[in-house]
C-alpha positions in Angstrom: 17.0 -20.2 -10.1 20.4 -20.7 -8.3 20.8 -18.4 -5.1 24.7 -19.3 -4.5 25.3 -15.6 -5.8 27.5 -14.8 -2.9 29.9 -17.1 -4.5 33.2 -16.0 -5.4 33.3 -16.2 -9.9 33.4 -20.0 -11.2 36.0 -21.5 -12.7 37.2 -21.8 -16.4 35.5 -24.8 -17.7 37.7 -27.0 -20.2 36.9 -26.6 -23.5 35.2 -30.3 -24.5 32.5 -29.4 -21.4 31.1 -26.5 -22.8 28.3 -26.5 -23.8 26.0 -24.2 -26.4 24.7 -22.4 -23.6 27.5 -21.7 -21.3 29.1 -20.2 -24.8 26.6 -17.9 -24.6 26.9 -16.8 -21.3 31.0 -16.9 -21.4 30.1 -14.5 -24.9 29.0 -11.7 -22.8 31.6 -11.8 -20.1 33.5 -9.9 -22.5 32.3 -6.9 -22.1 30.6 -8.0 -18.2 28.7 -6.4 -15.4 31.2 -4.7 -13.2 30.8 -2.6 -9.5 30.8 1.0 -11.1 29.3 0.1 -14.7 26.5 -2.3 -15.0 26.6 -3.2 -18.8 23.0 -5.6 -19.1 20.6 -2.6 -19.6 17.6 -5.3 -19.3 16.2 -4.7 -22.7 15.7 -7.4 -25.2 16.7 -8.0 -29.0 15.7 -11.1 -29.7 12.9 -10.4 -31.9 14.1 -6.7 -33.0 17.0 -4.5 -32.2 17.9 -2.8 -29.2 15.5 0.5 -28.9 17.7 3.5 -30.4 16.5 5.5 -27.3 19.0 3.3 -25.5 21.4 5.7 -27.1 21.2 8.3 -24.5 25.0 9.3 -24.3 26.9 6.4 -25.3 26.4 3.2 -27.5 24.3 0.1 -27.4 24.5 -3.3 -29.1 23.0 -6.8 -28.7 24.6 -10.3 -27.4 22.9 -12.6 -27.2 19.0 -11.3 -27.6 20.1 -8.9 -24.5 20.8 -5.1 -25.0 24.4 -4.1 -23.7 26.4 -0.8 -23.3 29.7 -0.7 -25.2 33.0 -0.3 -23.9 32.7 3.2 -23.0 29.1 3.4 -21.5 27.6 2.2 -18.9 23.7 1.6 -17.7 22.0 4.3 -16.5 18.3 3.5 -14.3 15.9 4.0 -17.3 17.9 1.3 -19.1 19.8 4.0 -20.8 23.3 4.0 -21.8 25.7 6.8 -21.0 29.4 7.7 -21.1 31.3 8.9 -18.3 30.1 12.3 -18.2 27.1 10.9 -16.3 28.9 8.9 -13.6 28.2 6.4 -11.2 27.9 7.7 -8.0 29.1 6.2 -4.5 26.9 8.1 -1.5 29.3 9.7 1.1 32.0 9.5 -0.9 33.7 12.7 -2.0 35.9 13.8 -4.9 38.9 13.6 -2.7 38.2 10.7 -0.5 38.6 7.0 -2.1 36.7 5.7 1.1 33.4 4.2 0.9 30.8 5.2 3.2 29.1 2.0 4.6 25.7 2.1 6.0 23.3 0.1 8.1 20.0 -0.9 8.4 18.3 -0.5 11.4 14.8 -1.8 12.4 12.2 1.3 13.5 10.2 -1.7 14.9 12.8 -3.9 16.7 15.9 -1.2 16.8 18.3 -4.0 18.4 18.3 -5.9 14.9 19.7 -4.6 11.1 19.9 -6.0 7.8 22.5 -8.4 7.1 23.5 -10.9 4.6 24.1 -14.4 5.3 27.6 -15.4 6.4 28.5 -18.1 3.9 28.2 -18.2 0.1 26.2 -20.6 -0.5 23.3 -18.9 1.5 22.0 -15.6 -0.3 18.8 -15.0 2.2 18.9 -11.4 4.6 17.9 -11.9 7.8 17.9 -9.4 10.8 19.9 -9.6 13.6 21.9 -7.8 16.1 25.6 -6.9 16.0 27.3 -4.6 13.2 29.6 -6.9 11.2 30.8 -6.8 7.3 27.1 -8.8 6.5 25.0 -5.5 8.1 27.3 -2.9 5.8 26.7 -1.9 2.7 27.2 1.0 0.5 24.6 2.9 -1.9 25.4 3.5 -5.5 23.6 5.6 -7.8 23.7 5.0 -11.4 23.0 7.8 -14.0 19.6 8.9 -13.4 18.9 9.0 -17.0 15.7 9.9 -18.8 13.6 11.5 -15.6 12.7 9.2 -12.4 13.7 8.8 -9.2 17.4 7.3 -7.7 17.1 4.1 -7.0 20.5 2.5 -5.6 22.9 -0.9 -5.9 23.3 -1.7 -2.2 26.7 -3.6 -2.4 27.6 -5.9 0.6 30.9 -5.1 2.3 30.7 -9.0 3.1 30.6 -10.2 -0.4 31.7 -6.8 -2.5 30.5 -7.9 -6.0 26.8 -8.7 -4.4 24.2 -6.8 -4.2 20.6 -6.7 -1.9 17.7 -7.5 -4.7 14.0 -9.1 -3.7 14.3 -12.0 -6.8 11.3 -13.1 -8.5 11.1 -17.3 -7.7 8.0 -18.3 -8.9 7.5 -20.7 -11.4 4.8 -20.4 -14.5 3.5 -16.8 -13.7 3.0 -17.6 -10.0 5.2 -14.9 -8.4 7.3 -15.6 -5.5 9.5 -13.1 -4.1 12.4 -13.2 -2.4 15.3 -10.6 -0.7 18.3 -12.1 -1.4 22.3 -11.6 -2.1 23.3 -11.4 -5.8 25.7 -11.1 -7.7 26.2 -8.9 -10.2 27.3 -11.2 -12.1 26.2 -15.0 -11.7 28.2 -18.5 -11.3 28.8 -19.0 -15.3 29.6 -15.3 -16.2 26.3 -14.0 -17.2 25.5 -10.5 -16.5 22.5 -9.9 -14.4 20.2 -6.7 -15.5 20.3 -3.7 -14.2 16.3 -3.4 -13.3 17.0 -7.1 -11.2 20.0 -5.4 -8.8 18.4 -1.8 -8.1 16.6 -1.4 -5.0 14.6 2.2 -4.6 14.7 4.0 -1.1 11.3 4.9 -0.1 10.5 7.6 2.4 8.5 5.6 5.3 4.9 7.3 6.4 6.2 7.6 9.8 9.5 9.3 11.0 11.6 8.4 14.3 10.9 9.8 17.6 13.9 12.4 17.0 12.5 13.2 13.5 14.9 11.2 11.5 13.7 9.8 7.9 13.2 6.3 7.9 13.1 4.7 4.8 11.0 1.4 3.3 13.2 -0.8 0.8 11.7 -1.5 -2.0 12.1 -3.6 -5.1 13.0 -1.6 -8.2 11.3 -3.3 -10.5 8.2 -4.5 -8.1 6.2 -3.3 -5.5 7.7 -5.3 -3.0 9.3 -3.6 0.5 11.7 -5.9 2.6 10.1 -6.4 6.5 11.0 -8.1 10.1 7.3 -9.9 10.8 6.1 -10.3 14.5 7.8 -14.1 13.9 11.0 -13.4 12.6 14.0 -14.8 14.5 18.3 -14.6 13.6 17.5 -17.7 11.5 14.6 -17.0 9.5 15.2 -15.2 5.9 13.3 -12.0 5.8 9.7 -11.6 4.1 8.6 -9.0 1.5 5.2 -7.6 1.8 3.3 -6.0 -1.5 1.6 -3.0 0.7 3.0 -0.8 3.0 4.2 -3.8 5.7 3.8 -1.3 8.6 6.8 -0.8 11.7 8.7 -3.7 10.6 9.0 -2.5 7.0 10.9 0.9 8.0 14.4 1.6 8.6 16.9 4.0 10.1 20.0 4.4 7.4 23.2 5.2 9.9 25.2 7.5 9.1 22.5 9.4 7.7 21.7 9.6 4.2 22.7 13.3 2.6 20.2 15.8 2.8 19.9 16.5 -1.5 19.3 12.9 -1.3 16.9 12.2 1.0 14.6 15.5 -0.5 14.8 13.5 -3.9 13.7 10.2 -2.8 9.6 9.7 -3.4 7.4 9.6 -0.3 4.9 6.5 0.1 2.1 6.9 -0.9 0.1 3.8 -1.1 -2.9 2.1 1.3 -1.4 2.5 5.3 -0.8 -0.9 7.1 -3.8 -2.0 9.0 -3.4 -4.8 10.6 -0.9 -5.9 12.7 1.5 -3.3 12.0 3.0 -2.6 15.4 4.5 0.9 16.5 7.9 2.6 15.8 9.9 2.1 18.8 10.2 5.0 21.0 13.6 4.2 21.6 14.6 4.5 18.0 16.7 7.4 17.7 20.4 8.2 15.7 21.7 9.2 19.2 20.3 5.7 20.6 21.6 3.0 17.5 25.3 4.9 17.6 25.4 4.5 21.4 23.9 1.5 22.8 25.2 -2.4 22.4 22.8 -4.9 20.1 20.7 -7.8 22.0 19.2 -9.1 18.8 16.4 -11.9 17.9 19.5 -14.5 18.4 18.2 -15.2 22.0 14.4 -16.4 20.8 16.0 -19.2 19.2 19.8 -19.5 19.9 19.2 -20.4 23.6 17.1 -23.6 23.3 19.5 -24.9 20.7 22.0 -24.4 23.1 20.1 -25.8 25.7 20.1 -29.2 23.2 23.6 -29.3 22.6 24.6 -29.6 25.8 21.7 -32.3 26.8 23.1 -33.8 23.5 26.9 -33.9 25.0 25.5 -35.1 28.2 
């Protein structure tokens, strides 16, 4: 699996290099994944054709032994495809605003570190660290709930707009291997990605902040995977995923805070507690607290001694 899915779209290739399967995958950028309207619903037709139930409002057809939406439908969470009168829907942002509403990601266990991508496109890892930039924003869209469920969310990177935060599956012959990364939506030779690989669900945590805000656990759509700072993380370690509830380190304060209809619909955990090595949610966690007070970060575990090298090295 290539990770450089922070990458701006490849170029045209020339006609003599293409080859059988690049055709393919330049087929379905006819019709391809786009920010508002994911088209790959994830279902399969190699075998048989797409599932009629795919039919939910809209149409459905297959490229390429993959199940699509047509031109006027888009992917809803179950898979389903619907038409416009189930729309995507961008959190915080009204029917008369065109602004997007971009949120962080802060730590309940280390509250002077958030989410973040990586800073250059070849690098699709998250890592934690402290300072609010383009790579710690992203924005929360909610595709057509569909059939039942729960919302589960595309968490678009203000940094690289067309990516979203997934935890990607890297093992090799059944051996499972998980990984949060940047994605895009679409990867490096026009292929659409499915929908159940880009959404990430919002899980209520088992433990709230010290001024009673929700924190939430980010979890894997398709998996039961949550995203977590470990005792050993540092700014340059990629984050861990953790198949159990992955205690302090595995929650997180959303800022601003998510709306209120929102939050109510989201489901609760409800697995086996942490045990082990879980730490405690830091009293000094608060919305008041992450709005107010400057970032230190994990940067000075590890930034100083390479520093401290540098300079031995220019000596």
């Amino acid at each position: 699996i290539s990770f450089k899915h922070c990458a701006p779209p490849a170029p045209k290739m020339a006609t003599k290099a293409v080859s059988v399967l690049a055709v393919f995958a330049w087929h379905v950028q006819a019709e391809p994944n786009a920010r508002m309207c994911i088209k790959n619903t994830g279902g399969s037709c190699t075998v048989s054709d797409c599932y009629k139930w795919r039919e939910a409002t809209g149409g459905v057809g297959c490229d390429v032994g993959r199940c699509f939406c047509d031109d006027t439908s888009c992917s809803g969470i179950d898979g389903g495809c619907y038409t416009e009168d189930q729309k995507y829907i961008e959190l915080g942002a009204s029917n008369t605003s065109t602004e997007t509403t971009w949120y962080t990601f802060t730590n309940a266990r280390w509250p002077d570190v958030v989410l973040r991508t990586a800073s250059l496109s070849t690098n699709a890892n998250l890592y934690a660290t402290g300072g609010i930039e383009d790579e710690s924003r992203f924005s929360l869209v909610m595709p057509p709930l569909g059939q039942g469920g729960e919302p589960s969310f595309l968490m678009y990177s203000k940094k690289w707009p067309d990516a979203v935060v997934q935890i990607a599956d890297t093992g090799e012959y059944g051996d499972a291997k998980y990984l949060p990364a940047c994605t895009n939506i679409v990867d490096s030779v026009g292929s659409s990605r499915p929908i159940p690989n880009l959404m990430m669900s919002l899980v209520v945590a088992p433990q709230a902040a010290a001024d009673g805000t929700p924190l939430v656990m980010l979890k894997a759509y398709w998996a039961q995977q949550y995203i977590y700072v470990s005792q050993g993380t540092t700014s340059l370690s990629s984050l861990p995923t953790w198949g159990e509830d992955p205690g302090a380190g595995g929650y997180w304060m959303v800022n601003p805070p998510l709306p209120a209809n929102i939050v109510k619909a989201l489901p609760k955990f409800n697995g086996m507690r942490c045990s082990t090595m879980c730490g405690e949610v830091s009293k000094d966690l608060s919305m008041t607290n992450i709005n107010a007070a400057p970032r230190a970060s994990l940067e000075g575990v590890v930034i100083a001694p390479i520093l401290a090298v540098l300079a031995w090295m220019r000596a």
